[in-house]
C-alpha positions in Angstrom: 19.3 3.5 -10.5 21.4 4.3 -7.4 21.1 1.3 -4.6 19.1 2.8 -1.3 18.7 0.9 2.1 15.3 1.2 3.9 14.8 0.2 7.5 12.3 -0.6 10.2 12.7 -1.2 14.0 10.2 -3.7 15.3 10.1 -4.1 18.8 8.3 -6.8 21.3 8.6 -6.7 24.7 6.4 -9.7 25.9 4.2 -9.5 29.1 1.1 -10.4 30.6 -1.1 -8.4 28.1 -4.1 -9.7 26.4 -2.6 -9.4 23.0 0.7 -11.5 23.9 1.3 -10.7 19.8 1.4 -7.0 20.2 4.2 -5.0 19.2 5.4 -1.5 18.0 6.8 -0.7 14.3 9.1 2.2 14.3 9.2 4.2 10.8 10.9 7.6 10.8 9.8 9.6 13.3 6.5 7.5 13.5 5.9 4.1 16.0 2.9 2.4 14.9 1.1 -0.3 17.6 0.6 -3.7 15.4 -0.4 -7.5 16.3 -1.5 -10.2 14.1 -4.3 -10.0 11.6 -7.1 -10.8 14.3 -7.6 -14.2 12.4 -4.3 -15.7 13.7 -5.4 -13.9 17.5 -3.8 -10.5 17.2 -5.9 -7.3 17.9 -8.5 -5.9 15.5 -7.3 -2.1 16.8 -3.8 -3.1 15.6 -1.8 -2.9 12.2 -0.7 -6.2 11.0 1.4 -7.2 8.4 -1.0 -8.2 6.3 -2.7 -5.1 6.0 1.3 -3.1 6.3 1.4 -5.4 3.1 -1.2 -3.9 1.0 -1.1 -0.8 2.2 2.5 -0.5 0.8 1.5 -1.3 -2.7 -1.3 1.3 -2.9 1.2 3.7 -1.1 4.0 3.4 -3.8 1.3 2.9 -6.6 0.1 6.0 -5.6 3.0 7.9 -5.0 4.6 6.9 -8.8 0.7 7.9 -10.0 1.3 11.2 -8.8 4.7 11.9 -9.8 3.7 11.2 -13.3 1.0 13.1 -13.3 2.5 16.0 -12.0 5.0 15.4 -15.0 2.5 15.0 -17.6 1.0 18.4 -16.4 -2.2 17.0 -14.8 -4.0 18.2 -11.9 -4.4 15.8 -9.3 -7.1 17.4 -6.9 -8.0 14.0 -4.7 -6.7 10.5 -4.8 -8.0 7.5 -2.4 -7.8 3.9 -2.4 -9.0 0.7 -0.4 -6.9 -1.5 -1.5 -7.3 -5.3 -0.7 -5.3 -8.7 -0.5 -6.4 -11.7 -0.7 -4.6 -14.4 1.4 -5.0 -18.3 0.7 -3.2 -19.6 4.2 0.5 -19.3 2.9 0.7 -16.5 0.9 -0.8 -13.8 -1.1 -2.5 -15.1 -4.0 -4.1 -11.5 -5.3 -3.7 -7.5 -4.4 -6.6 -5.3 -6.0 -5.8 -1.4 -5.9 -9.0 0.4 -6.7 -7.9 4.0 -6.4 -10.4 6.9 -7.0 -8.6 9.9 -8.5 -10.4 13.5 -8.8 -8.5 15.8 -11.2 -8.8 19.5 -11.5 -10.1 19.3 -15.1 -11.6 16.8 -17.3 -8.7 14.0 -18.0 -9.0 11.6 -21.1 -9.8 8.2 -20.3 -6.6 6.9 -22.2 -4.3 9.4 -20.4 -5.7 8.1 -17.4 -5.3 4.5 -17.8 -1.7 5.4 -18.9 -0.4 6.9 -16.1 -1.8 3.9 -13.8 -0.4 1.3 -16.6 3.0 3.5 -15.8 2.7 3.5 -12.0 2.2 -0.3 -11.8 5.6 -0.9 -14.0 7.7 1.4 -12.0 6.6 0.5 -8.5 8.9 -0.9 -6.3 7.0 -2.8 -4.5 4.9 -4.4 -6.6 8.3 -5.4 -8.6 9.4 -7.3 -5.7 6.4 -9.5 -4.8 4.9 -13.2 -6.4 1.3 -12.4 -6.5 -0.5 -10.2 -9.2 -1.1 -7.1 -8.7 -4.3 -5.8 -10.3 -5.2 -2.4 -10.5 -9.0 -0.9 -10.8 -9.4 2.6 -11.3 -12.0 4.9 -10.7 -12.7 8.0 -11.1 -13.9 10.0 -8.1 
């Protein structure tokens, strides 16, 4: 596979605000306002890292889950997730995906757990990070 570059622009501008940790995340076209997690003082209305963090591995889980469906022929009407890390004070220690899929038409079980078994080896993400990745599925 061809090597890619991805980029970010995050941007703090300091100030008198309340949230002295606030600060933008520019991706694409799209500027997100973030802090801290609100348990290190940031803003509860904010993105933080932390959740950027697991929200990228159910993003690209789900992305590579509906690629290969969509190659194996299967309808995808509906997918959803609330995915959730588990922090021990340094680092991730455990990511649970628990993504609902509704298909157009009946799906076997097997075929199912397949196409999650494949999404969790080719996603990027979860390649490049220490903690396990788990991943609960569940039909909608």
């Amino acid at each position: 596979m061809k090597t890619s570059i991805h980029r970010a622009r995050v941007s703090w501008s300091g100030g008198e605000e309340e949230d002295v940790r606030a600060h933008t995340i520019e991706l694409a076209a799209q500027t997100l306002d973030a802090s801290s997690a609100p348990e290190f003082g940031g803003d509860a209305a904010k993105a933080d890292p932390e959740e950027l963090f697991v929200a990228s591995l159910s993003s690209c889980h789900m992305l590579w889950f509906l690629a290969l469906a969509r190659a194996e022929k299967v309808g995808v009407r509906s997918y959803e997730d609330e995915p959730e890390g588990t922090l021990d004070g340094t680092c991730f220690i455990r990511v649970v995906l628990r993504p609902r899929v509704a298909f157009e038409a009946e799906v076997d079980t097997e075929l199912v757990e397949s196409l999650h078994h494949r999404a969790h080896q080719r996603c990027f993400i979860s390649n490049s990070v220490s903690c396990p990745v788990e991943v609960e599925p569940r039909r909608a």
